[in-house]
N, C-alpha and C positions, 0 to 999 in steps of 0.2 A: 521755469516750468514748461513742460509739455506743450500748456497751449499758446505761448509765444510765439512758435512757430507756425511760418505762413508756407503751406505746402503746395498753394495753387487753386486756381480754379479746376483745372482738367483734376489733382488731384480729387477736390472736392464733390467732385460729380459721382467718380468714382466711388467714392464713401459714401454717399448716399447710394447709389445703387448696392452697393455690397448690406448697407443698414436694413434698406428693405428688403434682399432675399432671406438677408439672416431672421431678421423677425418673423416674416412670411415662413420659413420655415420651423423655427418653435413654437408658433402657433397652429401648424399641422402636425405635431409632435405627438406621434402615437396615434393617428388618424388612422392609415391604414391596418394594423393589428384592432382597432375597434370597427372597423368596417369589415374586418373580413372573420369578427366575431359575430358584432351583433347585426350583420346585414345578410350575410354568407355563410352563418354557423358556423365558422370552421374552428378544426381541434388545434390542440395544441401544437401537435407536429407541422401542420401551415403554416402558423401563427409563427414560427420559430424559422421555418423556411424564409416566410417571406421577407425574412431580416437579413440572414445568413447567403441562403444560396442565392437571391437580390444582388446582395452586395458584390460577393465573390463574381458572381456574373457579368456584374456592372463592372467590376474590375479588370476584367478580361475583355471585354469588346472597350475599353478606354485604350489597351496596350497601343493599338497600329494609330492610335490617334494622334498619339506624343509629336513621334515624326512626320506626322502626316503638317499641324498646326504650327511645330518647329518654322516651317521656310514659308508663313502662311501669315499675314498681320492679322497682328491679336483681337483688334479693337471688333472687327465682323465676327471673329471666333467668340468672343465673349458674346456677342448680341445674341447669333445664332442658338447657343448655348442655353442662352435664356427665354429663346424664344421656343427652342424644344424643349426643353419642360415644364413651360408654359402649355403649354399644346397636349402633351401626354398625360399632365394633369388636369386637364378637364374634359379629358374624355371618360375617366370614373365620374363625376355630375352629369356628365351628357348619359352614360349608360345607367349610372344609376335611375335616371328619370324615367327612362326608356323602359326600366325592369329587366334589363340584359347586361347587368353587370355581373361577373365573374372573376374566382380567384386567379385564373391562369390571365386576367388582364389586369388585375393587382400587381400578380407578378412580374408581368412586361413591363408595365409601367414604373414598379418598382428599378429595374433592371435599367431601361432607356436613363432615367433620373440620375441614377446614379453612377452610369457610363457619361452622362450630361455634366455631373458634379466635378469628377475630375479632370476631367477635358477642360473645366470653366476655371479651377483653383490653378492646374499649372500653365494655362493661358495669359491668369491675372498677374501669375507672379512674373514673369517676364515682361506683360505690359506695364508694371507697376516701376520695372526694372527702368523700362525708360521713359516714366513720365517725374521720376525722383535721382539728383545725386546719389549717390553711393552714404552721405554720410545724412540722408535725409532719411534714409529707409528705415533706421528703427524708431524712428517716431513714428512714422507710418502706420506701420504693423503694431507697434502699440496701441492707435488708435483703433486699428479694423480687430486687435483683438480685443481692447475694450467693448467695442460696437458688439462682437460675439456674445459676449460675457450678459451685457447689459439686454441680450434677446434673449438670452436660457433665463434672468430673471423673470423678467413681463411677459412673453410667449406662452411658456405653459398654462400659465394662472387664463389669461384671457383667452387662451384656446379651448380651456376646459371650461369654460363658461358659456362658450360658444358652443361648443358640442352641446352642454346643457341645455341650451337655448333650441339649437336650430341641426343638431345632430351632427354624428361628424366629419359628412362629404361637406360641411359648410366652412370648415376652416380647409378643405383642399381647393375649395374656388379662392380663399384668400389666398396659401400660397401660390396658385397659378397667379395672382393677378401682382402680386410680390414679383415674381420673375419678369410679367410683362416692365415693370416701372422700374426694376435692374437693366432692360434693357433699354428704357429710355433715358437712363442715366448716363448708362457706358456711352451710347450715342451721344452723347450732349459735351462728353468732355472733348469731344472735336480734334480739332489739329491735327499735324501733320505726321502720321506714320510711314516710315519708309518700307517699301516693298523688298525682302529677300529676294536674292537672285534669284534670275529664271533654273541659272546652270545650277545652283545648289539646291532649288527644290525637285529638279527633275532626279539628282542621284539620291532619292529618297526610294529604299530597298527593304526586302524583306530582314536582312541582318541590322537596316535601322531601327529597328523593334528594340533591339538589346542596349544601342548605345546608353540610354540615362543610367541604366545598372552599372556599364562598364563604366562611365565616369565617376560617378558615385562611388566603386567601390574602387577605382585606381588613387582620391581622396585621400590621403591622411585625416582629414577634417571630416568629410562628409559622411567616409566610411563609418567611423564610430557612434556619428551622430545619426546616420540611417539606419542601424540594427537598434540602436536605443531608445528612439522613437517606435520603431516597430515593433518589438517585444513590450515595452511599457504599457503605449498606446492598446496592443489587444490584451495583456494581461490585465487590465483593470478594467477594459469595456469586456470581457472576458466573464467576470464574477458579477456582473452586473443582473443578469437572469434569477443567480442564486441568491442575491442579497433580497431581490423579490419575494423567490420563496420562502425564503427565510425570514424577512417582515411582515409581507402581507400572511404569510400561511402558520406555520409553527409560531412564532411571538404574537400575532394577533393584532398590527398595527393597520388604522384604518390606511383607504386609499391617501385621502385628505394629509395624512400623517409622511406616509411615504413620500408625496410629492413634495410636501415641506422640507423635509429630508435633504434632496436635492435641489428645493429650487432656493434656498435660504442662503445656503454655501455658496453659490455662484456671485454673491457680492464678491468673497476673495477673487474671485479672477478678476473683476474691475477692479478689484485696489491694485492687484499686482500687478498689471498690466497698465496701470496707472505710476506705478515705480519703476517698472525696469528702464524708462532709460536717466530718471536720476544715479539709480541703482550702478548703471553701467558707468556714469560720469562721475561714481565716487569711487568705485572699485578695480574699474576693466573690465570688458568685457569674459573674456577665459572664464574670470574669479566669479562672475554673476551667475554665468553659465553653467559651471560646474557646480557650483552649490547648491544655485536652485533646482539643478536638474537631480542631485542626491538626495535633498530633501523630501521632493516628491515623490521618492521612492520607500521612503518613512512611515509615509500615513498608511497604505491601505492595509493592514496587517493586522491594525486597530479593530479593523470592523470585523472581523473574526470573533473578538468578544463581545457583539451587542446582544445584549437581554432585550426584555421585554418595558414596557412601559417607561416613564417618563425619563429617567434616566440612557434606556438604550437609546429611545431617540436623539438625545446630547448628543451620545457616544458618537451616531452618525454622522448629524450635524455637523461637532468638531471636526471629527476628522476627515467627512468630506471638503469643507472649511478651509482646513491646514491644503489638503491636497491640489487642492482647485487656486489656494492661494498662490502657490508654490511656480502651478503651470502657468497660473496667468503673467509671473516673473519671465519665465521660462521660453515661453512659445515664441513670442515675440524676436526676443534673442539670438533664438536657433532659427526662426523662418531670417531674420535680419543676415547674418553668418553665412548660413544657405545662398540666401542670392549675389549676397557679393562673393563667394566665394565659387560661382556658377558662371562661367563665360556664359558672354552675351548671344550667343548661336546653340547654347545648350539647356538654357533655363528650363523650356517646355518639357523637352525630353525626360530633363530629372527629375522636374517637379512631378511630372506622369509616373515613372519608376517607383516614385518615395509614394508617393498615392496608392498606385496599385496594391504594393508592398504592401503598405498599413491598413488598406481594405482587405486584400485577403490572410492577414495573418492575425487580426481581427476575428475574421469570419471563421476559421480556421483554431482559431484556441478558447473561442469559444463553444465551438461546437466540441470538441474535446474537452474543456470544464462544466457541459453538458453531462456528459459521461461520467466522469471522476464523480459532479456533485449526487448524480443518481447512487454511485459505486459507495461513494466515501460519506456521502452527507453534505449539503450545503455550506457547514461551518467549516467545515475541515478543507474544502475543497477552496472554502474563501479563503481560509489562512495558510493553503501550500503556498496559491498566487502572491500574497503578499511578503510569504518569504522568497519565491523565487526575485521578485519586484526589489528586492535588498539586494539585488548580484546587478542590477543593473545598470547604476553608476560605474561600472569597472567599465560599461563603453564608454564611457564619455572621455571625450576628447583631453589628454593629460599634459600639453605642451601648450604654452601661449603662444608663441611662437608661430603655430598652426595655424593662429586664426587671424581673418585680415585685420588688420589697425589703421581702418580710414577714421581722419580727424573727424570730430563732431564739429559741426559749423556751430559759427554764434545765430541764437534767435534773434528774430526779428520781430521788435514789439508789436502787436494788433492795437 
């Protein structure tokens, strides 16, 4: 089993800090679209901004970062990281006290966060790179995607309790204080980092912007598995808006109903992320990979057909359920693949590339499923995505061959 494995103290520090950003953050889950409703009044087209062009933005000032953190030790970059959006998140509680809070400082702070977010994830996968063997790393990632899994259950529920309680600038003082205690985690795993050379970080240039693209797409492996993630990934956060309209507005389902919807499903990503590495140790990897990553592309198509009352809400359920099962297989897999398959002087750079990527093309096809669902209808425009969602198994990586074959170590009993 999974938990046989003793992955370290420095690992373990590590996992808690990552526990408590990820909870601290689904317990601000949908904070600011209620702050910059019910505090700020704003319309819909903000409300929709503050998602989109946030993110997209936040994806763009992360670009010169890659290279910047590449020839830079991870362990202060993760700190730092945590302790900026530590800091930009509580200056909405500091101004909301004040009475001088605003959407154009929603916005920024939206923005710094989420230029913060990726700078922090492709930081971590490099440091994770050398505080784990090579054949330790999918246990790893299965646990931090377990840990994910197991914050989108319990976060929302008690965030929206919170809100109920104490409104909802009071769950963005929780996740600022999330990020302070990530950063005293990462500090805690200690030991010894080696410093990048002085010569290698000074030829850090304008045209190092592009390397994690060009490595990524000069990949056999990476290339397939970085367009597949990326279309996937925003074709189904993509319909996400319209699945709204379409529950909460035309079918008539309460709020309560809706969140049950997705927060009931999110068990499957704990179980499957709790299998994929027996999964890998009875199949191979290639074999796990590619089926889980097809099947995932099964479910959302489903949701095109949900009705109204007790029955549509199954509908959801299931087949959010199936889908969510699928990734939690899946993700693991592909981050594990990813980093061994990423020299050791390029992790950061690609990890920033595949980020930026899937933030703006994310932000980018949802704002054009935007459009469509106004033009077409919410239903229809849910059911184009999940058929385009059927094409895109044909990236996925078709040769075993391709992908690396580091031995799985024996566990060590606890």
């Amino acid at each position: 089993m999974e938990s046989g494995y003793r992955l370290g103290r420095r690992f373990g520090w590590l996992w808690a800090a990552y526990s408590a950003s990820a909870l601290g953050t689904w317990l601000a889950f949908g904070a600011f679209p209620l702050i910059a409703v019910q505090v700020l009044h704003a319309g819909p087209a903000e409300v929709a901004a503050l998602s989109s062009v946030a993110a997209a933005v936040g994806a763009a000032v992360a670009v010169p970062l890659g290279p910047w953190v590449e020839f830079r030790r991870k362990r202060p970059v993760l700190i730092a990281m945590d302790l900026v959006r530590c800091a930009a998140l509580l200056t909405v509680p500091g101004a909301y006290a004040l009475g001088v809070l605003t959407f154009l400082q929603l916005l920024l702070v939206s923005v710094v966060v989420a230029a913060a977010d990726i700078t922090f994830r492709a930081a971590s996968g490099a440091y994770l790179k050398t505080l784990l063997p090579s054949g330790h790393l999918l246990v790893a990632n299965a646990r931090l995607e377990s840990t994910a899994w197991t914050a989108t259950i319990v976060g929302p529920p008690v965030g929206g309790a919170v809100i109920g309680l104490l409104g909802p600038v009071a769950t963005v003082v929780a996740d600022a204080i999330s990020y302070l205690l990530s950063a005293l985690g990462v500090r805690a795993t200690g030991g010894h980092e080696p410093r990048p050379g002085r010569r290698e970080a000074a030829r850090v240039r304008g045209r190092d912007l592009l390397d994690g693209w060009r490595y990524v797409l000069a990949d056999a492996t990476l290339r397939p598995l970085f367009f597949n993630t990326a279309f996937f990934n925003g074709l189904v956060m993509a319909v996400q808006p319209l699945l709204a309209v379409l529950m909460l507005g035309r079918l008539g389902f309460a709020p309560w109903q809706y969140g049950l919807a997705f927060a009931a499903p999110s068990v499957g990503g704990l179980l499957g992320s709790r299998l994929a590495r027996p999964l890998v140790t009875r199949f191979g990897r290639h074999r796990v990979l590619v089926l889980s990553g097809a099947l995932r592309a099964l479910w959302p198509v489903g949701l095109a057909f949900v009705g109204p009352g007790t029955g549509g809400l199954l509908l959801v359920i299931g087949v959010e359920f199936g889908l969510i099962f699928c990734c939690g297989v899946f993700n693991p897999v592909c981050a594990t693949s990813r980093l061994e398959r990423t020299a050791a002087d390029r992790v950061t750079r690609t990890l920033s590339a595949w980020a930026v990527t899937t933030k703006a093309s994310t932000a980018l096809l949802t704002a054009v499923w935007g459009v469509l669902g106004g033009l077409l209808g919410p239903r229809t425009a849910i059911g184009l995505a999940g058929v385009l969602l059927l094409a895109t198994p044909l990236l996925l990586p078709r040769r075993p061959a391709a992908l690396p074959s580091a031995p799985e170590p024996e566990p060590s009993r606890t």
